[in-house]
Backbone bond lengths (Angstrom), bond angles and torsions (degrees), N, CA, C in turn:
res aa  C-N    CA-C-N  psi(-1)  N-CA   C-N-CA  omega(-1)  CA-C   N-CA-C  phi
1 X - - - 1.436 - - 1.535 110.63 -
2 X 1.152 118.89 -28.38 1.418 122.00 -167.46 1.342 109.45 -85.33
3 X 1.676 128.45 -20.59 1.034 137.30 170.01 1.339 127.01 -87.11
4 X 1.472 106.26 -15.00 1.517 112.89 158.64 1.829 128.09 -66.12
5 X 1.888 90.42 -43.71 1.364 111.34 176.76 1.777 114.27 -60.34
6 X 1.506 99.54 -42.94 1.785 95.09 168.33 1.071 108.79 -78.95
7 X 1.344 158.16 -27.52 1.502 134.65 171.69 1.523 117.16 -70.25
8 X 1.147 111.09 -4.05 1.588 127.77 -168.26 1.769 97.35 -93.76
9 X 1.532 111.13 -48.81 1.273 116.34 176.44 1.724 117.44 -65.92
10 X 1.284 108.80 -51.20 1.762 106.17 174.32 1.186 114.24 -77.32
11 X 1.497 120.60 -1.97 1.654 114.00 179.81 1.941 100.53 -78.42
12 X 1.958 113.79 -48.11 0.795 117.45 -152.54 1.814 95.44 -87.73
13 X 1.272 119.12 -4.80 1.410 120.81 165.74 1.572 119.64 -75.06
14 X 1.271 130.48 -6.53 1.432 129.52 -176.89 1.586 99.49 -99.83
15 X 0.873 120.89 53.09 1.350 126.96 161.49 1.554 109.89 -32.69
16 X 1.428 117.14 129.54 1.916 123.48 168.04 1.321 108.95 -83.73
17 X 1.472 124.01 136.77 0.936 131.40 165.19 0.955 105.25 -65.63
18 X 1.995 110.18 154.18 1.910 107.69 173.94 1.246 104.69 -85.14
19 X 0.938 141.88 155.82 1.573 145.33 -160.93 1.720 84.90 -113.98
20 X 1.922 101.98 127.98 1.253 95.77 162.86 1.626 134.69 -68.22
21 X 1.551 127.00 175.49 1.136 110.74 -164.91 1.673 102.07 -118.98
22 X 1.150 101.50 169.02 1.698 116.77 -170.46 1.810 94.52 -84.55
23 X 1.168 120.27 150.58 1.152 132.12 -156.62 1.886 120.50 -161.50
24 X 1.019 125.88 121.84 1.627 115.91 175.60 1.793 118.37 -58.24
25 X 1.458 87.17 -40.13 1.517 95.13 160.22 1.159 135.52 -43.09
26 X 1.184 105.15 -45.36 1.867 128.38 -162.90 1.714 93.66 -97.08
27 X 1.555 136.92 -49.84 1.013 117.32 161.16 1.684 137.02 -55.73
28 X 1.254 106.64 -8.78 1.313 116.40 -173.54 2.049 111.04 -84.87
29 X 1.837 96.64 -27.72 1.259 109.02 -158.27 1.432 88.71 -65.28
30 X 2.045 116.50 -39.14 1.392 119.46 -150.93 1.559 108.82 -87.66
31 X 1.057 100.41 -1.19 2.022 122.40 171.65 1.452 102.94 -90.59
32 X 1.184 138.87 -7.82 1.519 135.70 -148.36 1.940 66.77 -125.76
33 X 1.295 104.49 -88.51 1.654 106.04 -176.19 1.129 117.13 -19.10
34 X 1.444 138.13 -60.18 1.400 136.42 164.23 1.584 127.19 -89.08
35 X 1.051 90.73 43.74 1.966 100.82 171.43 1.659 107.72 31.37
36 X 1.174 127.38 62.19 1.328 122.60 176.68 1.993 100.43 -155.43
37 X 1.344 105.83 157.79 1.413 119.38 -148.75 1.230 107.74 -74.06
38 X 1.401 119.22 126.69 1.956 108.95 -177.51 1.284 122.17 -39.44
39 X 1.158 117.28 -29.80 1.248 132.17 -177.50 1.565 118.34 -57.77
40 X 1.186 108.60 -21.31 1.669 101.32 175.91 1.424 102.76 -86.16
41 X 1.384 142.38 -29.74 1.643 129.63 174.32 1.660 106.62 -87.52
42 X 0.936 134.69 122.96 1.367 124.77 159.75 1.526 106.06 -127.44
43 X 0.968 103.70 139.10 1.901 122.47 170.90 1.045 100.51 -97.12
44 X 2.002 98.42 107.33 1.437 111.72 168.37 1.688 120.37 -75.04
45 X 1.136 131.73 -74.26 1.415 154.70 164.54 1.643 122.75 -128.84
46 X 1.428 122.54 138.94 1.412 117.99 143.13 1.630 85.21 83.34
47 X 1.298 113.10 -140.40 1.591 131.33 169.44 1.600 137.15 -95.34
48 X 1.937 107.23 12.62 0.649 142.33 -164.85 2.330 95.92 -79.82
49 X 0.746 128.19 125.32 2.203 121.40 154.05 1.476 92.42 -143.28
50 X 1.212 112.96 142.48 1.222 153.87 157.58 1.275 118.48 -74.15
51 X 1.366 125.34 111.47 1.515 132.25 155.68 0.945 121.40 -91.21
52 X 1.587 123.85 131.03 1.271 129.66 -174.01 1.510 95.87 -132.41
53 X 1.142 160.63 107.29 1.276 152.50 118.63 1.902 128.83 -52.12
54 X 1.078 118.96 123.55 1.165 136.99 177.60 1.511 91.14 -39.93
55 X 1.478 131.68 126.59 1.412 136.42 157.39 1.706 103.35 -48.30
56 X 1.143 139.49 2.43 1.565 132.38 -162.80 1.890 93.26 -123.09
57 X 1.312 109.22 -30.41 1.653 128.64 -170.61 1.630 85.88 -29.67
58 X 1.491 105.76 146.93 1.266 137.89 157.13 1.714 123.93 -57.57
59 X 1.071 136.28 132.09 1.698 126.85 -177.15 1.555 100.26 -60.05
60 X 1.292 114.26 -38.95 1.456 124.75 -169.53 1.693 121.55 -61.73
61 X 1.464 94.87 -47.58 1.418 115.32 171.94 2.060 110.32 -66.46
62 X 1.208 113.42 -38.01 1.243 103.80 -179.87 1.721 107.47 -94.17
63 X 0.709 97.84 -3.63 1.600 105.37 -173.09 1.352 93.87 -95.54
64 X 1.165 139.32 -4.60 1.814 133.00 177.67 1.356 91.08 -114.05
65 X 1.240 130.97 -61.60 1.752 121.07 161.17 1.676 107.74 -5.11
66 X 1.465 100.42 -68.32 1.574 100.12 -140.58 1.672 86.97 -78.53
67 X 1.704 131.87 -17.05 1.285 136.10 -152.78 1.900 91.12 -90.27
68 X 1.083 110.73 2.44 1.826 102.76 -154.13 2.122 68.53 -126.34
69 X 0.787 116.27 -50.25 1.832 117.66 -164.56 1.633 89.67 -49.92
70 X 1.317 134.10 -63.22 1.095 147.56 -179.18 1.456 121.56 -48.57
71 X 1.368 107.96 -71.69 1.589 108.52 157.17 1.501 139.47 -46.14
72 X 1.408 97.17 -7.08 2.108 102.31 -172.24 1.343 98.35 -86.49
73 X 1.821 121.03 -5.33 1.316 89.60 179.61 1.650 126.84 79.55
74 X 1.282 100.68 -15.25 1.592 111.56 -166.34 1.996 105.24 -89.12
75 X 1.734 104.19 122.79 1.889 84.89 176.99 1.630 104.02 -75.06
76 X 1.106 102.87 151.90 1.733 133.73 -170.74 1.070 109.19 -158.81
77 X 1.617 110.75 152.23 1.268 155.98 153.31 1.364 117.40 -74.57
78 X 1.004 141.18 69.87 1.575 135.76 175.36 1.343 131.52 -79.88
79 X 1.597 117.32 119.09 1.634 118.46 -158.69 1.699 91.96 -115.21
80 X 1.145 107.48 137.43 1.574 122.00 151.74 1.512 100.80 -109.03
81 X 1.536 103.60 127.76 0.871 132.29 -160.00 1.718 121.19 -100.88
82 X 0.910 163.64 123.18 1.923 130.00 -154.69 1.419 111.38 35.23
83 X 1.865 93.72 164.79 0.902 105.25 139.40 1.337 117.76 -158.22
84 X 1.173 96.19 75.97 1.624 115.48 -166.43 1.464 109.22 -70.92
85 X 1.965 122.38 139.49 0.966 124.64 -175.01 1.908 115.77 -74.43
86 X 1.212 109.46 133.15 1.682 81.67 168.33 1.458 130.05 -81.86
87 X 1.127 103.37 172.59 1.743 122.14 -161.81 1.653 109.71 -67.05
88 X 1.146 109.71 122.42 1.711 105.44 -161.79 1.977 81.83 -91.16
């Protein structure tokens, strides 16, 4: 009995963290952080954001996008979207 009661105690001690959530808000903050147009993250549904980068976009500018997408910690779905050539 006593060995039931401790697996009962460290089972109900591992508590899950809530996983934060994906947000238009929260994508907008990480577009503001790297000087580039809200318009390339959009939060479609669920765990689903959309990347869109301007075919002209900077390496720097999408490369802090994807460095801030990674770091939030947040679960996602991540779509690249085209990949359209730019306009000579």
């Amino acid at each position: 009995m006593k060995l039931l009661l401790a697996f009962t105690l460290l089972a109900s001690g591992q508590e899950t963290k809530p996983q934060p959530e994906i947000s238009q808000a929260r994508l907008d903050e990480m577009s503001v952080a790297c000087r580039t147009p809200r318009k390339w993250l959009k939060h479609l549904a669920g765990e689903q954001v959309q990347f869109r980068p301007s075919p002209k976009a900077r390496y720097e500018q999408v490369d802090c996008l994807l460095k801030q997408l990674r770091e939030s910690a947040v679960p996602m779905k991540l779509g690249f979207v085209g990949n359209e050539q730019a306009p000579e």
